[in-house]
mmCIF file of the N, C-alpha and C atoms, coordinates in Angstrom:
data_MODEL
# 
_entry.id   MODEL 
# 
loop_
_atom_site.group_PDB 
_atom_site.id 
_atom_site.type_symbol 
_atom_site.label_atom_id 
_atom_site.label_alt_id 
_atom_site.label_comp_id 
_atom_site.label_asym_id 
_atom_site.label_entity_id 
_atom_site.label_seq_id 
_atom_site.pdbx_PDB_ins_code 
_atom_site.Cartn_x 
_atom_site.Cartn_y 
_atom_site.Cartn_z 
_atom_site.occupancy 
_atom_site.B_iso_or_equiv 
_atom_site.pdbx_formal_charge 
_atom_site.auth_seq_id 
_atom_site.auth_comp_id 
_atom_site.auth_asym_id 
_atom_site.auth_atom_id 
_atom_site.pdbx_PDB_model_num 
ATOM 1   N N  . UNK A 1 1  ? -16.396 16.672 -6.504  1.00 0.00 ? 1  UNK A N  1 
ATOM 2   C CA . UNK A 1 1  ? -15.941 15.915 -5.360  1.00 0.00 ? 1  UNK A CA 1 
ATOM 3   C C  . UNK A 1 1  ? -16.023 16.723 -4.069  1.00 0.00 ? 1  UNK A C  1 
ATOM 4   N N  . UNK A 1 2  ? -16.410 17.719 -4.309  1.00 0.00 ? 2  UNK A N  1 
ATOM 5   C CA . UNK A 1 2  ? -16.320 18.527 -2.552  1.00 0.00 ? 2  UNK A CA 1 
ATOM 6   C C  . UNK A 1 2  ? -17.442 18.409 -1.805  1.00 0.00 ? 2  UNK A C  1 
ATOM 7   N N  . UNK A 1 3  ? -18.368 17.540 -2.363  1.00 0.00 ? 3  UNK A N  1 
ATOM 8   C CA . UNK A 1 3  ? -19.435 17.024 -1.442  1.00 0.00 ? 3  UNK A CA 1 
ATOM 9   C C  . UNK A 1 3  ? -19.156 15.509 -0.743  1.00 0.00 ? 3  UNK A C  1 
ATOM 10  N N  . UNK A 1 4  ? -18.291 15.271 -1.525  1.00 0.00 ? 4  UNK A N  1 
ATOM 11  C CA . UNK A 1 4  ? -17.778 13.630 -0.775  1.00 0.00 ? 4  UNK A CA 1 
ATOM 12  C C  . UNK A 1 4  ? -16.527 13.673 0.558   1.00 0.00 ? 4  UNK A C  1 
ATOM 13  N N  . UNK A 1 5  ? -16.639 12.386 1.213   1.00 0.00 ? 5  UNK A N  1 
ATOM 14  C CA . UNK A 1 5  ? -15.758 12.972 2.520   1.00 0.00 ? 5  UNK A CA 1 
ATOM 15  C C  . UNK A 1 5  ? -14.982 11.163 2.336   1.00 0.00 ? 5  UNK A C  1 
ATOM 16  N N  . UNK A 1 6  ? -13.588 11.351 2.804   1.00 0.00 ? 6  UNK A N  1 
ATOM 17  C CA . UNK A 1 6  ? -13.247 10.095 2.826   1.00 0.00 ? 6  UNK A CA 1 
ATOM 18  C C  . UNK A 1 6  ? -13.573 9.336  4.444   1.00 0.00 ? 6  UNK A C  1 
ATOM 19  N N  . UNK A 1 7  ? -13.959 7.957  4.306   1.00 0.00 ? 7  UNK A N  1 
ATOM 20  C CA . UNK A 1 7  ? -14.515 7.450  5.068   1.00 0.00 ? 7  UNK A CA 1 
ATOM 21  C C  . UNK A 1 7  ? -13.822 5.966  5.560   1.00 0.00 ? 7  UNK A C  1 
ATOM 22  N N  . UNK A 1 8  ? -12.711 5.715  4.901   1.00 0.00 ? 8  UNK A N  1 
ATOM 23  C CA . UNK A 1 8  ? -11.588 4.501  5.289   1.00 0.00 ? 8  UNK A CA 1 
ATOM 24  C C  . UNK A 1 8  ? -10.599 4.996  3.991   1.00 0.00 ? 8  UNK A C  1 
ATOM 25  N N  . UNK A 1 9  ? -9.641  4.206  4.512   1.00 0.00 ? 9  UNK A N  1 
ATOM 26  C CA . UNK A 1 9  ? -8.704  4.239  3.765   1.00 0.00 ? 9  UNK A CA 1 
ATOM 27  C C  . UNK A 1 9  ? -7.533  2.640  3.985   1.00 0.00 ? 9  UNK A C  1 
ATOM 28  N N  . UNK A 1 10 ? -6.580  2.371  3.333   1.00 0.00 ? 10 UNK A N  1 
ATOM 29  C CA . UNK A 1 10 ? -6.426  1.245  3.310   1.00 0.00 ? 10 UNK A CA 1 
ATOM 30  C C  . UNK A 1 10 ? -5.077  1.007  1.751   1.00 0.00 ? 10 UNK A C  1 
ATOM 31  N N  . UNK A 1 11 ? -4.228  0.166  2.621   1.00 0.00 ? 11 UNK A N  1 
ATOM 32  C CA . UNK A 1 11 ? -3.462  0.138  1.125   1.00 0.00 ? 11 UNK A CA 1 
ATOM 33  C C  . UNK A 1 11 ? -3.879  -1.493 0.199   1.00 0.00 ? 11 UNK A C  1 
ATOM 34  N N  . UNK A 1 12 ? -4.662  -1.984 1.371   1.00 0.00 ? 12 UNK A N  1 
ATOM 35  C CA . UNK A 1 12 ? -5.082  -3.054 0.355   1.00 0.00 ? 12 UNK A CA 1 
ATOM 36  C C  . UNK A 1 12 ? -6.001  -3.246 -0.512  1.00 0.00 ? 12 UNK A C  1 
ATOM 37  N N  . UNK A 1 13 ? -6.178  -3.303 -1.622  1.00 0.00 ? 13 UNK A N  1 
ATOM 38  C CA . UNK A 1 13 ? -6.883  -3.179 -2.344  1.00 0.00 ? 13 UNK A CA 1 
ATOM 39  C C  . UNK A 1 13 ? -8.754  -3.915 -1.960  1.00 0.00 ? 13 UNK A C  1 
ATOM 40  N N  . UNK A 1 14 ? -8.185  -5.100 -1.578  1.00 0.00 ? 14 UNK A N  1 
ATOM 41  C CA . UNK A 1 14 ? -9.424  -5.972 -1.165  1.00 0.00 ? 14 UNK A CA 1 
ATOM 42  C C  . UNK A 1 14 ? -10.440 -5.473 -0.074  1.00 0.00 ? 14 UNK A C  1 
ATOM 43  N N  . UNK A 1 15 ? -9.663  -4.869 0.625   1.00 0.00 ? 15 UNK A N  1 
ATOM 44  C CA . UNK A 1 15 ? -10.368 -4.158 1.955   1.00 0.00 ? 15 UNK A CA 1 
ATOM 45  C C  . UNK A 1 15 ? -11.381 -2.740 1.686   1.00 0.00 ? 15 UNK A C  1 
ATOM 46  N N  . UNK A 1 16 ? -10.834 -2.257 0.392   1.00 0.00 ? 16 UNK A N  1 
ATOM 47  C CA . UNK A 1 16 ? -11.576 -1.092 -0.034  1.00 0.00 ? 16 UNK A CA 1 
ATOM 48  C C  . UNK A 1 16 ? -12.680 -1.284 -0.892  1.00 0.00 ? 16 UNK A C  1 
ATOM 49  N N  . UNK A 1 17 ? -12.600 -2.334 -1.546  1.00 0.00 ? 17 UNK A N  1 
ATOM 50  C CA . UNK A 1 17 ? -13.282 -2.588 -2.019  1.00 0.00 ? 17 UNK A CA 1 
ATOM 51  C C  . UNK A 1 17 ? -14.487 -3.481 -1.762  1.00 0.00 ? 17 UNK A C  1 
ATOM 52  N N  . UNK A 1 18 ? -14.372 -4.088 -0.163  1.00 0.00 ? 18 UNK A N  1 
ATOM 53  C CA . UNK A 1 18 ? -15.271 -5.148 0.762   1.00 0.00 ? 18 UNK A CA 1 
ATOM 54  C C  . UNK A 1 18 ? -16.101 -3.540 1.225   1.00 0.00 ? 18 UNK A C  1 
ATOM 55  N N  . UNK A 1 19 ? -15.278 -3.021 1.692   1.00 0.00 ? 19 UNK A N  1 
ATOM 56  C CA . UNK A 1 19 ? -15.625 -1.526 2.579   1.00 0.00 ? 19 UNK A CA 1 
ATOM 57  C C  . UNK A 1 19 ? -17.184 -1.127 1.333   1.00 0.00 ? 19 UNK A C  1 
ATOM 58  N N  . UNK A 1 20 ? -16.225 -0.880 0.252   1.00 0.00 ? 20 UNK A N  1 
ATOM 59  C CA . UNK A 1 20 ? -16.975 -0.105 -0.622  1.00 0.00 ? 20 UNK A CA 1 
ATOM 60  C C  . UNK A 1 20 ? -18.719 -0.902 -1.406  1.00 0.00 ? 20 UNK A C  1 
ATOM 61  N N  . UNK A 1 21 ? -18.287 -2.345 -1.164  1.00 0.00 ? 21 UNK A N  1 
ATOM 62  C CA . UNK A 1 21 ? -19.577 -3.318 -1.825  1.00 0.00 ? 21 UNK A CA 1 
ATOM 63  C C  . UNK A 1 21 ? -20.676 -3.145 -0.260  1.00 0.00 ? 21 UNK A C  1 
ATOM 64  N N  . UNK A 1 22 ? -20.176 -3.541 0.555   1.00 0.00 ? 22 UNK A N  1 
ATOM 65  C CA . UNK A 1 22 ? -20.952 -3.153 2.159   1.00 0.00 ? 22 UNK A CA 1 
ATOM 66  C C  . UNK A 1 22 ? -21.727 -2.116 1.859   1.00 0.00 ? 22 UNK A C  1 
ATOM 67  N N  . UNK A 1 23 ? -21.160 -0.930 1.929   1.00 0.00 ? 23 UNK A N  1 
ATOM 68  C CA . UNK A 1 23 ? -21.552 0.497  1.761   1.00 0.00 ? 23 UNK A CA 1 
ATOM 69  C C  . UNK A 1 23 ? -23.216 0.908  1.053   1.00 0.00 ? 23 UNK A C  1 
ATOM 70  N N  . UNK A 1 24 ? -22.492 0.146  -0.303  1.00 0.00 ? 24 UNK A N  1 
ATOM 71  C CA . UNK A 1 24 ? -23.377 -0.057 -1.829  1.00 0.00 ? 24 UNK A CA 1 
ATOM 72  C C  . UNK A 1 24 ? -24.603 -0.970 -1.353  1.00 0.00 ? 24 UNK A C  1 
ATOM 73  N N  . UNK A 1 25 ? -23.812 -1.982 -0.524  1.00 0.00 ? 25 UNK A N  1 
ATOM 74  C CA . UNK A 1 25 ? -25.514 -3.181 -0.600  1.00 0.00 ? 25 UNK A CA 1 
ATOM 75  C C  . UNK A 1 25 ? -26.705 -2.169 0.882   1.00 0.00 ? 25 UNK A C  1 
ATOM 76  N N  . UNK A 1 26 ? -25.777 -0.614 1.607   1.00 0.00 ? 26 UNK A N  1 
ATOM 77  C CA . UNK A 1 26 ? -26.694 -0.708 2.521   1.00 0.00 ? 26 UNK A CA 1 
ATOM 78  C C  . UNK A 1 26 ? -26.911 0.654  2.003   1.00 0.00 ? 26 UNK A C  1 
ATOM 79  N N  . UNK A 1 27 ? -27.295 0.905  1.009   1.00 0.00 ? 27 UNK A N  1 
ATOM 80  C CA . UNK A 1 27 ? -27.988 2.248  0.388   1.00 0.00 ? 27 UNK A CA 1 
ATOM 81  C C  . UNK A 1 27 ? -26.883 3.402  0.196   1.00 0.00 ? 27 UNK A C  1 
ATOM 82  N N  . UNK A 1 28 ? -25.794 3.505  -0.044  1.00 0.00 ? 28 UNK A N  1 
ATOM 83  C CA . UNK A 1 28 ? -24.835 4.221  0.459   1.00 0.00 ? 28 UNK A CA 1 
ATOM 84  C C  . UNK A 1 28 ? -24.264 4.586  -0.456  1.00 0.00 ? 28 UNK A C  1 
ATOM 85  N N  . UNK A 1 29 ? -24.128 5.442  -1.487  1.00 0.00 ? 29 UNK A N  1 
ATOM 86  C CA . UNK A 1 29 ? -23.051 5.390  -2.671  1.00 0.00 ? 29 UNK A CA 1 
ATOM 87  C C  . UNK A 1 29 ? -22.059 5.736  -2.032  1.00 0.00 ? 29 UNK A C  1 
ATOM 88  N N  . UNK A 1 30 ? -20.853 4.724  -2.537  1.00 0.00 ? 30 UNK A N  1 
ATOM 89  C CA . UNK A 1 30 ? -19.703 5.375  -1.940  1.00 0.00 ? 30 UNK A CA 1 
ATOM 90  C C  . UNK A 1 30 ? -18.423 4.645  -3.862  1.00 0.00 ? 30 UNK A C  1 
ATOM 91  N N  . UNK A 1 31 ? -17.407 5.557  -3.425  1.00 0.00 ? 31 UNK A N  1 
ATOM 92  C CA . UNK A 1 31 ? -16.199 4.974  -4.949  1.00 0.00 ? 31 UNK A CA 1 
ATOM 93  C C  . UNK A 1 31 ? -15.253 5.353  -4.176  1.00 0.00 ? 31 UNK A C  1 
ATOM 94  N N  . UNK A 1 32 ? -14.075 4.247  -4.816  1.00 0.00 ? 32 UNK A N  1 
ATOM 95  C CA . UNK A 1 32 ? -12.786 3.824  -4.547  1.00 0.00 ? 32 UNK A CA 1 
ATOM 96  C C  . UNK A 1 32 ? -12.098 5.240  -5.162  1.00 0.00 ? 32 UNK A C  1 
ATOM 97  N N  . UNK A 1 33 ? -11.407 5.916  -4.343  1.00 0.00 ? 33 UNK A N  1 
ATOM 98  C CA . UNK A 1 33 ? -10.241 7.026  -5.398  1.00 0.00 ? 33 UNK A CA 1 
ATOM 99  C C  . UNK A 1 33 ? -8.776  6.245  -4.879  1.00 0.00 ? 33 UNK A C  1 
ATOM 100 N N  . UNK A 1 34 ? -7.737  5.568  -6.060  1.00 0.00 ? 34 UNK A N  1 
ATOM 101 C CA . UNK A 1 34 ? -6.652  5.491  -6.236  1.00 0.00 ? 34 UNK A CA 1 
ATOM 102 C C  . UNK A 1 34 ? -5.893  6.257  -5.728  1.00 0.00 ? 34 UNK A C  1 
ATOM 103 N N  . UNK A 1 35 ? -5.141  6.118  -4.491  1.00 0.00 ? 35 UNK A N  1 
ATOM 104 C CA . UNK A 1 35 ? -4.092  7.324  -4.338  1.00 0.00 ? 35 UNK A CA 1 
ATOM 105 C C  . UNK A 1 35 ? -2.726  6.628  -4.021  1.00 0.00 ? 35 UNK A C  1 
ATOM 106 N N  . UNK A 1 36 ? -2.986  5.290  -4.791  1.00 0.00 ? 36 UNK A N  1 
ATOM 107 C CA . UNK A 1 36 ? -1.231  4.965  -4.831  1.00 0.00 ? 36 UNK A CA 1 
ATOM 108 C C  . UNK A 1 36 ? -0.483  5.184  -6.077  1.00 0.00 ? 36 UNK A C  1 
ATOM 109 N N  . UNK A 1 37 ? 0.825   5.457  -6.036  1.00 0.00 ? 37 UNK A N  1 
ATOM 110 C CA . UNK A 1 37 ? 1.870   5.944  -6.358  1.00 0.00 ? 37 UNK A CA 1 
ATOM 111 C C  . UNK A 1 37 ? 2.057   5.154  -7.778  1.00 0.00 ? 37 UNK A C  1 
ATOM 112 N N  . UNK A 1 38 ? 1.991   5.443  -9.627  1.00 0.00 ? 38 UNK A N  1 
ATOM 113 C CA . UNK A 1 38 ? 2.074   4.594  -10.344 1.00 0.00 ? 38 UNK A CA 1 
ATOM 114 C C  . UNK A 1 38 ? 3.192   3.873  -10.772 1.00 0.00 ? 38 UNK A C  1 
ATOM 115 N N  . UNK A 1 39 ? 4.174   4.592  -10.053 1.00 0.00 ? 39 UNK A N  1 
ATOM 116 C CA . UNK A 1 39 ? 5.458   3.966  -10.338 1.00 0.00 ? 39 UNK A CA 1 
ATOM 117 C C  . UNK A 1 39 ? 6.008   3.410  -9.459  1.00 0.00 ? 39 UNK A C  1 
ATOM 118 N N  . UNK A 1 40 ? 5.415   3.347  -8.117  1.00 0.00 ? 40 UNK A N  1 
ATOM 119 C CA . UNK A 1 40 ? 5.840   2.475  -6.764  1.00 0.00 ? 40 UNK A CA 1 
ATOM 120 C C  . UNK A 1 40 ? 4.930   2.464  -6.112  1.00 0.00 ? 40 UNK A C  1 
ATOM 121 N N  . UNK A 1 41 ? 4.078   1.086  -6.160  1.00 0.00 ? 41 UNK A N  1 
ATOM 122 C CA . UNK A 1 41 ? 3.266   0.805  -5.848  1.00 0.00 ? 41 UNK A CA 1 
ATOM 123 C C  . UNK A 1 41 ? 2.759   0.638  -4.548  1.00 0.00 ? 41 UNK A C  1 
ATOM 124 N N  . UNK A 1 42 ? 4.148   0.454  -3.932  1.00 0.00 ? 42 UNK A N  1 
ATOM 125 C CA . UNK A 1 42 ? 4.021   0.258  -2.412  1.00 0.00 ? 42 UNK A CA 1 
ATOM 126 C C  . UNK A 1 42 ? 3.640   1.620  -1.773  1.00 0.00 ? 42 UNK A C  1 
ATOM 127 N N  . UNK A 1 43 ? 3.606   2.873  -2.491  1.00 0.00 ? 43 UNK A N  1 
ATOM 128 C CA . UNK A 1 43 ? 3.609   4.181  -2.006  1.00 0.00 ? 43 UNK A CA 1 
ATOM 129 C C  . UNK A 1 43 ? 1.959   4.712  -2.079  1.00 0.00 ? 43 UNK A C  1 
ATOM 130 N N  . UNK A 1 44 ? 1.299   4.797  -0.858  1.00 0.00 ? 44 UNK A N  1 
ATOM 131 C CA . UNK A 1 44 ? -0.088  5.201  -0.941  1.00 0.00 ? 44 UNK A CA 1 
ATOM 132 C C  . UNK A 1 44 ? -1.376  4.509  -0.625  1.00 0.00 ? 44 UNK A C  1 
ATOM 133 N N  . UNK A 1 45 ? -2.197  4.958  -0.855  1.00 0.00 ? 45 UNK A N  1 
ATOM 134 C CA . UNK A 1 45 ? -3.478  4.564  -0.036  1.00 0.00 ? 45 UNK A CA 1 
ATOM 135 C C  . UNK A 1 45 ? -4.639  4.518  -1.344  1.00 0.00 ? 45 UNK A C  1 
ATOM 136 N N  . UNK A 1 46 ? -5.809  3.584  -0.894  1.00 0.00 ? 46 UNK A N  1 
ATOM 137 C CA . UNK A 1 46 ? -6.960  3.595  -1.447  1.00 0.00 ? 46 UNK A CA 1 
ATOM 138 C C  . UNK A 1 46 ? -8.025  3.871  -0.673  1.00 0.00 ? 46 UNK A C  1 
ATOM 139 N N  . UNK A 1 47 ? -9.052  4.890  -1.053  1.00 0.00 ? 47 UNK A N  1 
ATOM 140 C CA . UNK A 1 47 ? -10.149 5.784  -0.090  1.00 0.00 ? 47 UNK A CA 1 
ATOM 141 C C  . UNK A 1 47 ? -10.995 5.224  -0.327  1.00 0.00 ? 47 UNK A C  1 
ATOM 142 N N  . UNK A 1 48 ? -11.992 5.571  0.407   1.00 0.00 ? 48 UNK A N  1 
ATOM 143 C CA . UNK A 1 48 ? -13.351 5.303  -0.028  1.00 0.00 ? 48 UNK A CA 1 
ATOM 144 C C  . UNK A 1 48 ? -13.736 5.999  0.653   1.00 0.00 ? 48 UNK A C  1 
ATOM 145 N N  . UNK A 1 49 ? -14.907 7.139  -0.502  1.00 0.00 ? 49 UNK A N  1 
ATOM 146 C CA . UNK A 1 49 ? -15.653 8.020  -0.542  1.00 0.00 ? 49 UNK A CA 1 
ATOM 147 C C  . UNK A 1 49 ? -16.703 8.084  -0.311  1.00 0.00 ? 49 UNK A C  1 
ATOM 148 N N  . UNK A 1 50 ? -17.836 8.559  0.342   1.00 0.00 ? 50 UNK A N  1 
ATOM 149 C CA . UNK A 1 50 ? -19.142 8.804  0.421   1.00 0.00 ? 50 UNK A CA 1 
ATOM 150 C C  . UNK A 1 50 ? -19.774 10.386 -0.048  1.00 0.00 ? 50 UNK A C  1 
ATOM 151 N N  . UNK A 1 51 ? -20.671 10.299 0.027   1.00 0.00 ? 51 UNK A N  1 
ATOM 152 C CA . UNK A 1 51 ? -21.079 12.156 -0.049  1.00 0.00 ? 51 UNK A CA 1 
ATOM 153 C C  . UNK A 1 51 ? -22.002 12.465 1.761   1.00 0.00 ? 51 UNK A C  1 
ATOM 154 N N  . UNK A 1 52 ? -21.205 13.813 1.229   1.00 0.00 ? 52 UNK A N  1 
ATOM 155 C CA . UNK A 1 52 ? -21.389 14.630 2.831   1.00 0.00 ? 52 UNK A CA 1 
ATOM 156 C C  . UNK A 1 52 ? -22.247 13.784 3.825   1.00 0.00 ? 52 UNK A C  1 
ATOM 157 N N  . UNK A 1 53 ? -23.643 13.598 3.485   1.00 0.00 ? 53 UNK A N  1 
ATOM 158 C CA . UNK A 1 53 ? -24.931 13.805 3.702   1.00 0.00 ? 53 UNK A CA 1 
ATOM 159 C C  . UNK A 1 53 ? -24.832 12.047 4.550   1.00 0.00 ? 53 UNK A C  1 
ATOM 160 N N  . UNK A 1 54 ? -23.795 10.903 4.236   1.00 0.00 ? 54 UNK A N  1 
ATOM 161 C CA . UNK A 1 54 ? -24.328 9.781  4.415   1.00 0.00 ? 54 UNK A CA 1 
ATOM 162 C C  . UNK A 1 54 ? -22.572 9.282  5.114   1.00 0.00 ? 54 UNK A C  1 
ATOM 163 N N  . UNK A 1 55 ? -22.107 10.005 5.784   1.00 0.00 ? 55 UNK A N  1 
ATOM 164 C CA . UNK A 1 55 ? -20.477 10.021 6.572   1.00 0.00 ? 55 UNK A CA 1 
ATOM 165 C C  . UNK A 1 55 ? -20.724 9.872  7.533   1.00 0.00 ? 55 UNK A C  1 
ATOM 166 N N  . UNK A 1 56 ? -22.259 10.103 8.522   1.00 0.00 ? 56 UNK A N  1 
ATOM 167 C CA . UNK A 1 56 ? -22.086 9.179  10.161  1.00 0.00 ? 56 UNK A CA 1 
ATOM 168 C C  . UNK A 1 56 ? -22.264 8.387  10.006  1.00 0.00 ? 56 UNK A C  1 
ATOM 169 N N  . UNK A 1 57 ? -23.779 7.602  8.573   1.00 0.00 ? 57 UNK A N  1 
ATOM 170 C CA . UNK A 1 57 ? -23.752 6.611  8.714   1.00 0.00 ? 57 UNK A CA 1 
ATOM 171 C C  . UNK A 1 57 ? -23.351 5.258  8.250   1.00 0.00 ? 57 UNK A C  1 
ATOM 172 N N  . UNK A 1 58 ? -22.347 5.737  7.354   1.00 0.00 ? 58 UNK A N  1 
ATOM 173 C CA . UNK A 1 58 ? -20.889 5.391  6.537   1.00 0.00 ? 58 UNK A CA 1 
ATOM 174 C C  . UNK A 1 58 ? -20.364 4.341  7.577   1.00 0.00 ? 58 UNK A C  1 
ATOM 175 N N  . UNK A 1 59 ? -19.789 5.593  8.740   1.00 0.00 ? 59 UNK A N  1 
ATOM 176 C CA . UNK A 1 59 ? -18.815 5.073  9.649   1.00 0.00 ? 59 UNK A CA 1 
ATOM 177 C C  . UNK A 1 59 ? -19.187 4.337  10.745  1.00 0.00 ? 59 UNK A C  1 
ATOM 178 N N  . UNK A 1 60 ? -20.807 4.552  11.079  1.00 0.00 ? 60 UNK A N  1 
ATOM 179 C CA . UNK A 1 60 ? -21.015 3.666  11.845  1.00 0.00 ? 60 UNK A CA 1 
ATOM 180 C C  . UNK A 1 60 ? -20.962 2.249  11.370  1.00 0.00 ? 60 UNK A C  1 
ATOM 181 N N  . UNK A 1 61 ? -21.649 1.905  10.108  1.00 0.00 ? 61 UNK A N  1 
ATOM 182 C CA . UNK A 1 61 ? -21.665 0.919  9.035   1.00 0.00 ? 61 UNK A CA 1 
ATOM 183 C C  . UNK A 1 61 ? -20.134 -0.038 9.581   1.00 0.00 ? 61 UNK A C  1 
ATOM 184 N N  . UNK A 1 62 ? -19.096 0.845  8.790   1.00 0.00 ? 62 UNK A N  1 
ATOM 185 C CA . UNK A 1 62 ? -17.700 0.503  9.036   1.00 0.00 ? 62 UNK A CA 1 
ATOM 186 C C  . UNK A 1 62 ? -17.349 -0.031 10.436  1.00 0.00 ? 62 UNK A C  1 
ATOM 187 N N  . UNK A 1 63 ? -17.910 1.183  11.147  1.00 0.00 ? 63 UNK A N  1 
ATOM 188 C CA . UNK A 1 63 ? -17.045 0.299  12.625  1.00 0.00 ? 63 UNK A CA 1 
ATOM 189 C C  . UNK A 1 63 ? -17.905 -0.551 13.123  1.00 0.00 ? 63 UNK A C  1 
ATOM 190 N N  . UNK A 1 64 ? -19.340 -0.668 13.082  1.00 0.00 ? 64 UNK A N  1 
ATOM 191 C CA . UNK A 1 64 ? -19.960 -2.160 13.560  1.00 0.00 ? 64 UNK A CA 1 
ATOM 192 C C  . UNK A 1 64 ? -20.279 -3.610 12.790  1.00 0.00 ? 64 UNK A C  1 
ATOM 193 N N  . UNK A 1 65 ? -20.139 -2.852 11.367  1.00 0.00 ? 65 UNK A N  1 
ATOM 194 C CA . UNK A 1 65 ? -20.288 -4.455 10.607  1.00 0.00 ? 65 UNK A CA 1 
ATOM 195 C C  . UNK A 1 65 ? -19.333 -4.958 9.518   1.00 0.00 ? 65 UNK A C  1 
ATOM 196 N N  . UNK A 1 66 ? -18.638 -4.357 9.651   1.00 0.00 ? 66 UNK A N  1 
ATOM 197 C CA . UNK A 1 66 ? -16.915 -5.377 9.192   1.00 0.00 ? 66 UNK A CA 1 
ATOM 198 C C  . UNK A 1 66 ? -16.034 -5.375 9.837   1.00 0.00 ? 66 UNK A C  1 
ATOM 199 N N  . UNK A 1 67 ? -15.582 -6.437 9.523   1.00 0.00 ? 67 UNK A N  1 
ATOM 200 C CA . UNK A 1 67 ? -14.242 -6.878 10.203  1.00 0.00 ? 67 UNK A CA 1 
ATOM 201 C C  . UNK A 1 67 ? -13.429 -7.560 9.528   1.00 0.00 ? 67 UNK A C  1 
ATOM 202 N N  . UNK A 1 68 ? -12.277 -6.934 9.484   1.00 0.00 ? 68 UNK A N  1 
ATOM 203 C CA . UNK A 1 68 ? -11.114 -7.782 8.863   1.00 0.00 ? 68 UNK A CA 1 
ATOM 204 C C  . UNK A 1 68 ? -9.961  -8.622 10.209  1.00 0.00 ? 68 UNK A C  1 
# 
């Protein structure tokens, strides 16, 4: 994992995973890492990861073609 950089984050599940199919359909590997809390759910965040090499154009991705 120390080649991957987080690139959104989000406690809703749906949003990380819109983030993360986007990503995927524009050449991009990117995966969801779980970082909420298993015993209180309300506690924490869900990432989404890319590797090093594809994080400008990750985020440009993110900030011009979704919208929630």
């Amino acid at each position: 994992m120390s080649n991957w950089s987080k690139v959104y984050e989000s406690k809703e599940p749906y949003r990380a995973e819109i983030v993360k199919d986007i990503l995927d359909q524009k050449g991009i590997n990117a995966i969801i890492m779980n970082k909420k809390d298993s015993a209180y759910y309300i506690f924490g965040q869900l990432e989404v990861h890319v590797e090093a090499k594809s994080v400008l154009n990750a985020l440009k991705i993110i900030e011009n073609d979704i919208k929630f």
